[in-house]
N, C-alpha and C positions, 0 to 999 in steps of 0.2 A: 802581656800582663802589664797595667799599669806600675806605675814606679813607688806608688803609693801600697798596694798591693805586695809589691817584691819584697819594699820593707819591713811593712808588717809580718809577712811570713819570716825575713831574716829574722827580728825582732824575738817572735815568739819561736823561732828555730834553735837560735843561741840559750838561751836555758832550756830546751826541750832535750838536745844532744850537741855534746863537744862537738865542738869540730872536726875533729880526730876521727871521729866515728861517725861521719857520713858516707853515705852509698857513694858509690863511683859507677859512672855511665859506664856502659859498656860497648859505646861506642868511640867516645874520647877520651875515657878513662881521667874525666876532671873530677875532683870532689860536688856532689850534687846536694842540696838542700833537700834534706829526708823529707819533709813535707811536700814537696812537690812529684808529680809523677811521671815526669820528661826532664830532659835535661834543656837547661835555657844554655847553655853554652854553644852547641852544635845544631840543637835543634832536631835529635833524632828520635825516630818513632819506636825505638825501643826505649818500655818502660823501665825505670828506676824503680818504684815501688811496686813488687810484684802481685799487689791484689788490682794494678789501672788496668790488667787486659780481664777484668772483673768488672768493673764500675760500669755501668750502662752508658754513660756520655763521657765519662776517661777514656774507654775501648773503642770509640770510635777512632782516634790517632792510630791506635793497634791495629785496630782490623785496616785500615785505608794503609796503615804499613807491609802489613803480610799480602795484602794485593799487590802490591810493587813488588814484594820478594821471589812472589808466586811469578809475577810478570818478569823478573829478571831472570829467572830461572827455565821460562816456556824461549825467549831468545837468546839468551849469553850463553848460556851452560850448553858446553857440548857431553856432558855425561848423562846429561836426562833423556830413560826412553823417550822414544816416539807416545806410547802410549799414556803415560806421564804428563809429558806436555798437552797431550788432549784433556786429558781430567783438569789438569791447572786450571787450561782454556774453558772450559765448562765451568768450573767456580766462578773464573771470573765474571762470564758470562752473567751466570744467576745471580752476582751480588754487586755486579753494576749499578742497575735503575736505585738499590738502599743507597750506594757512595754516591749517585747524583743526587738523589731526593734530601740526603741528609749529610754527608759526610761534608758536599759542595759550598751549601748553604753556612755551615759549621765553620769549613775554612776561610771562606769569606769574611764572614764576621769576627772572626779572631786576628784577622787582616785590620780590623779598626783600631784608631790610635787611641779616640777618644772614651775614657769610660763609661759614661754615660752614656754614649750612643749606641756603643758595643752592648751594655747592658739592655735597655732600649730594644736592639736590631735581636739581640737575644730571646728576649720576650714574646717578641712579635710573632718569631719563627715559631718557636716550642707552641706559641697559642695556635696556630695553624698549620703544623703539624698535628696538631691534637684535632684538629677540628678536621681535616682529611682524613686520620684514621679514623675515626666515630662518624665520619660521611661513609668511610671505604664497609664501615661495621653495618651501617643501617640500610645500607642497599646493595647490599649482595643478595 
């Protein structure tokens, strides 16, 4: 997130709610900026504002997160059946090709430093994505 960005939201955050009274991650447990719906401190894929595993392009950080948890839980965890582990493997399975086609392309570009380019690299994607799905729509 640009730095021009950050402050505007600080900006319109501080009269929106004290500071006293911001959500805390529950991952680092730092005070998080109620307007945002990740935390910028750690960086972690559990949501602060609990309608982002709701948002159609907030929830992709979510869902690309519960794949990891799913995945640490099919190798680390020795308390998960056998059978367990196979269902995980199967989600992941089936919700692979969505985190390449879109979750990939998403991280990427939020990898860019520049605003404008990011926004740009943004547009480009959603326009062709939209024009894959309504190819994937009209010839089936």
């Amino acid at each position: 997130m640009p730095e021009e960005d950050k402050e505007e939201i600080r900006n319109v955050s501080d009269d929106f709610v004290p500071e006293d009274a911001w959500p805390v991650c529950p991952n680092c447990f730092k005070p998080c900026n109620p307007l945002q719906n990740y935390c910028e401190n750690c960086d972690s894929n559990e949501p602060i504002n609990p309608l982002a595993s709701y948002m159609p392009f907030e929830r992709i950080r979510f869902t690309a997160g519960m794949f990891g948890k799913i995945w640490r839980r099919i190798w680390d965890s020795k308390d998960t059946s056998t059978g367990l582990k196979v269902f995980f493997l199967i989600i992941i399975i089936m919700g692979a090709p969505i985190l390449l086609i879109v979750g990939l392309p998403l991280l990427l570009i939020g990898k860019i430093k520049d605003h404008r380019i990011r926004k740009m690299a943004a547009t480009v994607f959603y326009i062709l994505l939209l024009v894959l799905l309504l190819s994937y729509l009209f010839f089936i």
